[in-house]
N, C-alpha and C positions, 0 to 999 in steps of 0.2 A: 535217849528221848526222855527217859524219868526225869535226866538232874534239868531239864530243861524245864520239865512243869514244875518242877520242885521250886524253881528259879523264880519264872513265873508266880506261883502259888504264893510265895513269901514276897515277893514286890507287893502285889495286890493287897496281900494280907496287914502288909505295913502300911500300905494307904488306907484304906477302908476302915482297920484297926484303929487309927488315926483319925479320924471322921467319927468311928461311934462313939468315942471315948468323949469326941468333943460336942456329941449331942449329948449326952447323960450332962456334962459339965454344964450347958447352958441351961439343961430340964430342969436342973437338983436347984438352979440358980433363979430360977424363974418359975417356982409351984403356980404362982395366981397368975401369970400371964396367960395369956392365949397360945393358942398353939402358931397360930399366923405369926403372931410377932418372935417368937424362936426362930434364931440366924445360926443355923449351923457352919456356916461360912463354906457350905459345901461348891457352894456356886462360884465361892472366890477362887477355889484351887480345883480348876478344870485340869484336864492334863493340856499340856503345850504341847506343840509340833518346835522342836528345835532346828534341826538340819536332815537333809539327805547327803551321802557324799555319794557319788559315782566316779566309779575309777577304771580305766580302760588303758592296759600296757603290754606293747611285744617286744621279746626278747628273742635277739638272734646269737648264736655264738659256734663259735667253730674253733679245733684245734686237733693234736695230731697222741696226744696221751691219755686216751680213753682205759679206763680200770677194765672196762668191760673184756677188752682184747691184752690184759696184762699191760696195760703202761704205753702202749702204741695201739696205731689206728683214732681213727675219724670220731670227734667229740662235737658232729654238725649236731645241735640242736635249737628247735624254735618253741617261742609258751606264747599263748595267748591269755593274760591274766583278764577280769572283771571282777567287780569288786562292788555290792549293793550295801549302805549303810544307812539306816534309819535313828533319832535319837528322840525319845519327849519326853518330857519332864512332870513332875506335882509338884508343888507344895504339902508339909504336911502339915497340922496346927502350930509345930515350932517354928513353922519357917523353916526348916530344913528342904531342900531341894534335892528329891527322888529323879534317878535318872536310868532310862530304860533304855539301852541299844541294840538292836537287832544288826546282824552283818550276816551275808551271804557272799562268799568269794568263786570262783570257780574257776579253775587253770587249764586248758587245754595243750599237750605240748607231744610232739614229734621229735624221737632219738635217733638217730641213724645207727649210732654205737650198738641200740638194744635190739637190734634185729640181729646181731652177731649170739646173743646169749641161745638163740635157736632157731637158724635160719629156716628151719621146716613148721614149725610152729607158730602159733602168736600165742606170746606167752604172754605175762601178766605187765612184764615192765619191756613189752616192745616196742616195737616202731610209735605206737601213738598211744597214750591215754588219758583220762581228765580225771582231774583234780580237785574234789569239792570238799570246801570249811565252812562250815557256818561258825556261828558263835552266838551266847547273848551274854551282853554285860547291865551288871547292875551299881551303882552308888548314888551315898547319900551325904550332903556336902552340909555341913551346920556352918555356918559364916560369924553365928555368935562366937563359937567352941574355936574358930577357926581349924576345925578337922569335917577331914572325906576320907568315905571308906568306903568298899565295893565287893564285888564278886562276880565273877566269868566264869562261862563254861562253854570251851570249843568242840567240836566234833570235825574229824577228819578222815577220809577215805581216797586209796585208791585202788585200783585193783586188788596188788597183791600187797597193801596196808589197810588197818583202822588205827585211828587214834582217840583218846577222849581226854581233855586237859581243863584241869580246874582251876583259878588263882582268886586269890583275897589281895588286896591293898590295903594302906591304912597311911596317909597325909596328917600329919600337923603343919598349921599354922601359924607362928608365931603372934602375940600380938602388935608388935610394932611392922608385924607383914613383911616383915625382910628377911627373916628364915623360915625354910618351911625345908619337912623332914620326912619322909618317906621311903618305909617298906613292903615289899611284894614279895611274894611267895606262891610256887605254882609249881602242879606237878601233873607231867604228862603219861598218860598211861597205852603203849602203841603195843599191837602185835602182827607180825611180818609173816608174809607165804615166804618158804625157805624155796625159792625156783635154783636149781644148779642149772650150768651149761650143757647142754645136749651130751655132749662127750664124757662129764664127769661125774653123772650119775646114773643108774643103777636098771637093768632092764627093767626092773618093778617099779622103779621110782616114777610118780607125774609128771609129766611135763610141764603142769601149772598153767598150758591152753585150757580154756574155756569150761571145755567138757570133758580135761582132763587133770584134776584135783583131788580127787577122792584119795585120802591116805597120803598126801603131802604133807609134811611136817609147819606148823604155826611155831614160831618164838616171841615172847615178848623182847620191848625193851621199853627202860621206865627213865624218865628222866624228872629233877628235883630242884628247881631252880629257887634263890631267892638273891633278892638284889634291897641296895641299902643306899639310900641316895641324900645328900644336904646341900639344896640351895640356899645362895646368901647374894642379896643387893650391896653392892660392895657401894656403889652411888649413883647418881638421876642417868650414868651413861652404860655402866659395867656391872653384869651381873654371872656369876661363876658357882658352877655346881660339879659337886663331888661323888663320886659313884662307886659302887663295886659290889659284884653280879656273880657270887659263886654256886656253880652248879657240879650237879652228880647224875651219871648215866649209866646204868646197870644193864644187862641182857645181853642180847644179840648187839653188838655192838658192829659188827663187821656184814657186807654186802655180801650174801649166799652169792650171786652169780657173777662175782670180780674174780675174775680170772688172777694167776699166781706161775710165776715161769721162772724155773729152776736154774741154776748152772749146766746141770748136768740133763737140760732138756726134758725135764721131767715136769708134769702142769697138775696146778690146783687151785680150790678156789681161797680166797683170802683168809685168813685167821687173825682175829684182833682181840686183846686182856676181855674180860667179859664187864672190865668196870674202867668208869674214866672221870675222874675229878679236873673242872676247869676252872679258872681265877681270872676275869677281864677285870682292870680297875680303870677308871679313864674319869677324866676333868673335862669340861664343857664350858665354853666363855661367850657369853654376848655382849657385844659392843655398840653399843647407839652413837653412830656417829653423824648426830645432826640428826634433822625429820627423814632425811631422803634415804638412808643406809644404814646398814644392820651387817655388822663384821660379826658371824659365827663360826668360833673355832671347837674342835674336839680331838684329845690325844686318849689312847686305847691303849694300854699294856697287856699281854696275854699272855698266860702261863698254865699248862696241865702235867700230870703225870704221865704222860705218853710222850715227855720230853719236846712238844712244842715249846717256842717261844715268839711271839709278837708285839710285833708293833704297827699301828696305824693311826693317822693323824688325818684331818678333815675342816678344808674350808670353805667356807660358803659367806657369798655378798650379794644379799638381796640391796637392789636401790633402786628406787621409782624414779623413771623416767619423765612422768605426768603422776599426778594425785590420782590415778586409778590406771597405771600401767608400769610395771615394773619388770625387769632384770634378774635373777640371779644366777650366777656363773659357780661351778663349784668344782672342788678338785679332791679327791681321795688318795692318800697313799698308803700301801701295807707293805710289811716284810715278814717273813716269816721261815723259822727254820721246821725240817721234815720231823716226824715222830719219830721215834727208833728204831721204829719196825717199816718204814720203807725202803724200798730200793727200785732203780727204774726197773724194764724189760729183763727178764732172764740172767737179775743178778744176786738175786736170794740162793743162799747154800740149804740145804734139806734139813741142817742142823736148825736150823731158826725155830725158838718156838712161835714167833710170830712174823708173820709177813702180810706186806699189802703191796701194790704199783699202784697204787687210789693219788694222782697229782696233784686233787684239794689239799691234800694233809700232807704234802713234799716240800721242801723248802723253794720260796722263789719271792719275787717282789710282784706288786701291781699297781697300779695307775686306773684310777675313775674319772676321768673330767668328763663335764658338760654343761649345760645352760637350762634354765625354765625361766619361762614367761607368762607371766599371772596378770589376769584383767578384773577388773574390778568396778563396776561403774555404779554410781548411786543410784541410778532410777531401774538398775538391772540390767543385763546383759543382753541386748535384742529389744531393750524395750522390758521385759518380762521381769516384773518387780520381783521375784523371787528367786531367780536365777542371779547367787549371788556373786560368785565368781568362776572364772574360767582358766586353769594353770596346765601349763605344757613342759611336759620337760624329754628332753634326751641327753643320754646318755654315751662315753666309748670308754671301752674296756680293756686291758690288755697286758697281759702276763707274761713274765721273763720265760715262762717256758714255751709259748707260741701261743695260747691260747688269748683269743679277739672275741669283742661281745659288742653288740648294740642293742640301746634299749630305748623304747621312746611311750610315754604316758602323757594322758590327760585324765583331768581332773576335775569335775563338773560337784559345786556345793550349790545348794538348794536351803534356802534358811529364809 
């Protein structure tokens, strides 16, 4: 809550700061005026209301390689996401544009898997729990300079997690506005209730239910991202940007209550390096093809030292149907091979210093397709000149290992 007022504190300070600097400037400028005719221009740079966005998405998925039971068993789960965003903006005497966003998210979701980690208990990551992020962001975008820069700080909880995550940005703009260059940097700071499986800890150990925590062990885990990105208008139809996103993850890195099954029938819970360097690089192209259609491609190469290696590729074709109703269909594809330390069910030797049956991080392909539909009408949606648009999208999902997803969102902007 500090870095939140702290956030706070220095936005306002930069407005205000900004305003007094610009009354002395017209005082020192105007001794024999009157005080009436002194224009601070306070009144020119009210703050704006820019947009609301509201976002409302459920996700269903099921499959048969849950970590939770070692690699097998029921991976039925459901989330209910929402999603509150506010943005408004100042002026400050440069003409630089101050920009404040508030977001509030909240996830509601149901495991079937996590009622296995303590059937007699409700522990922290059981059958059900929710999900709350806020966030607030700050930047300030000079259009002389051609440069924007900013600052975020999220918060995150859930039961048996907190998180607190900080980032800076920093955009240039070219001045002929056809490249523009940008770095981000952010680092997340999480600590985890260590909950084990009923069976595999300790008659003294907590169960991590409700009212039973006292003396359960806390771990961090930190993570250190930064990313490097260069758009370039290549001409009036094609514009293509360059990216790459390396990050670092220290701590607890492995899930206390994922289950681990032996050859020789013997059970524990996961073990994973306590560090993990990651490397995505990926290219992004957009294509204006005519007023009515927008050809967006993305290719993702991935690489860490946990012996991953990926690939995923992404297309999407927005085209208007009508001048305020449009299309777009889209399709995802990934591959990816397992870390070095997986294996399915019951086929880790005891010699291993590390193991997991976690099937995120196993080797398999996937497929995303779906469609959204965005309305958009000039005089507002209903009638209701502020209700600026209205976008639907679903989603299907579905992995060479069995595992099926459906997702389906709407998306309410207000501007």
């Amino acid at each position: 809550m500090k870095k939140v007022l702290v956030t706070i504190g220095l936005y306002c300070s930069l407005l205000h700061g900004a305003n007094a600097q610009e009354f002395l400037f017209y005082s020192r400028g105007a001794k024999n005026a009157s005080v009436s005719k002194i224009d601070t221009g306070f009144s020119k740079r009210k703050i704006k209301f820019e947009e609301i966005n509201l976002v409302s998405g459920y996700y269903l998925q099921d499959g048969n390689n849950s970590a939770i039971t070692g690699g097998i068993g029921t991976e039925k789960l459901t989330d209910w996401a929402n999603s509150f965003e506010i943005s408004v903006s100042k002026l400050d005497r440069f003409n630089r544009t101050h920009r404040l966003t508030a977001d509030f998210n909240i996830d509601y979701y149901t495991s079937a898997s996590s009622d296995k980690i303590d059937p007699l208990t409700i522990s922290s990551a059981s059958r059900k729990d929710t999900h709350i992020y806020p966030s607030l962001s700050w930047s300030v975008k000079d259009d002389a300079a051609g440069v924007t820069q900013g600052l975020s700080y999220a918060f995150s909880t859930e039961y048996d997690y907190v998180s607190h995550g900080i980032n800076a940005n920093l955009t240039k703009l070219s001045k002929s506005k056809n490249t523009e260059f940008s770095i981000k940097g952010g680092a997340f700071f999480d600590t985890y209730m260590c909950i084990l499986p009923a069976e595999l800890r300790s008659f003294t150990y907590p169960s991590g239910a409700e009212r039973d925590t006292k003396g359960i062990d806390y771990k961090p885990r930190n993570s250190y991202n930064l990313s490097f990105s260069l758009s370039q208008v290549i001409n009036q139809r094609l514009q293509v940007m360059a990216m790459i996103e390396p990050s670092f993850q220290e701590g607890l890195l492995s899930t206390p209550f994922h289950r681990v099954y032996f050859t020789n029938g013997n059970e524990t819970v996961e073990k994973l390096p306590g560090t993990r360097f990651k490397l995505p690089i990926g290219l992004r192209f957009s294509y204006f093809a005519g007023d009515q259609t927008v050809i967006r491609l993305f290719y993702r190469a991935y690489l860490d030292d946990w012996g991953m290696k990926a690939h995923t590729a992404n297309v999407e074709v927005p085209f208007k149907l009508t001048p305020f109703f449009s299309l777009s269909p889209f399709y995802r594809f990934n591959v990816q091979s397992a870390v070095d330390y997986f294996k399915p069910y019951a086929k880790h030797d005891t010699k291993d210093a590390f193991y997991t049956s976690d099937y995120d991080i196993s080797g398999f392909t996937s497929h995303f397709l779906g469609m959204g539909i965005r309305l958009a009408t000039p005089g507002g949606i209903l009638g209701i000149t502020n209700f600026n648009s209205l976008e639907i999208r679903y989603g299907y999902y579905s992995r060479s290992t069995g595992m099926v997803g459906h997702s389906i969102s709407a998306h309410i902007k207000i501007k």
